[in-house]
C-alpha positions as CSV (number, residue, x, y, z in Angstrom):
1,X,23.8,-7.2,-16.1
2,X,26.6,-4.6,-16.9
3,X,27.9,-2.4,-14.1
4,X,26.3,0.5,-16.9
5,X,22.9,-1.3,-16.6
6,X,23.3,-1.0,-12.7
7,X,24.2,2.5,-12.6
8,X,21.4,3.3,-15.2
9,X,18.7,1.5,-12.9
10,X,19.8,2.7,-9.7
11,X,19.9,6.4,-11.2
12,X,16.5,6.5,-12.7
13,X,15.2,4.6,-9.2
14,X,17.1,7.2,-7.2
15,X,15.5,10.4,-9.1
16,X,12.3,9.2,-8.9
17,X,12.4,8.6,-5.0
18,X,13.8,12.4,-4.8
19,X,11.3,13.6,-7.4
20,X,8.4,11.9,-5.4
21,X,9.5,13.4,-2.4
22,X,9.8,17.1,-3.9
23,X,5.6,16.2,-4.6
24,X,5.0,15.1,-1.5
25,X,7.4,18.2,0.5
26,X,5.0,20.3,-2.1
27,X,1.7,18.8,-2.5
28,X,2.3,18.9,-6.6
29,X,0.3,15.5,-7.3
30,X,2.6,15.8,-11.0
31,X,5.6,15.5,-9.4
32,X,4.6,13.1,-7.5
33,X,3.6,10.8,-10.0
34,X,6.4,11.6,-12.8
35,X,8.6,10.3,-9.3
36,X,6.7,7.4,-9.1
37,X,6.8,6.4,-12.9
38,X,10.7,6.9,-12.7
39,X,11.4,4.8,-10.1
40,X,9.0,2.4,-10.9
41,X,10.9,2.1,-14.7
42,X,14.3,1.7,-12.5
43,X,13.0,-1.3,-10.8
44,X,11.3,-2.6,-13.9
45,X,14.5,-2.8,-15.7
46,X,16.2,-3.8,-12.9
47,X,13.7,-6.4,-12.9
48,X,14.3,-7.4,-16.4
49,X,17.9,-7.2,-16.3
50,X,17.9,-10.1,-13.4
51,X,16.0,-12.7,-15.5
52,X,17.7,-11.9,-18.7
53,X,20.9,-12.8,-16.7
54,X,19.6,-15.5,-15.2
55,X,18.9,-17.2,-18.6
56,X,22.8,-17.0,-19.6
């Protein structure tokens, strides 16, 4: 995984955490969930980025 990659994953996990926290400080279920989705797309291609370098 390329230090690019990393920075990529950790950003899209990090502004999804604040974004979900703006929804929860504000009750905006919207938010909240476009957070979530964020994040949860960080970890995925976190996630993905692990195996494919495990398979090199």
């Amino acid at each position: 995984m390329g230090i690019d990659d990393k920075i990529e994953n950790t950003k899209d996990q990090l502004a999804g955490k604040a974004k979900g926290a703006a929804g929860d400080a504000t009750d905006d279920e919207d938010l909240q969930a476009e957070g979530q989705a964020q994040e949860t797309k960080g970890d995925l291609k976190a996630a993905g980025e692990k195996v494919k370098d495990a398979f090199k």
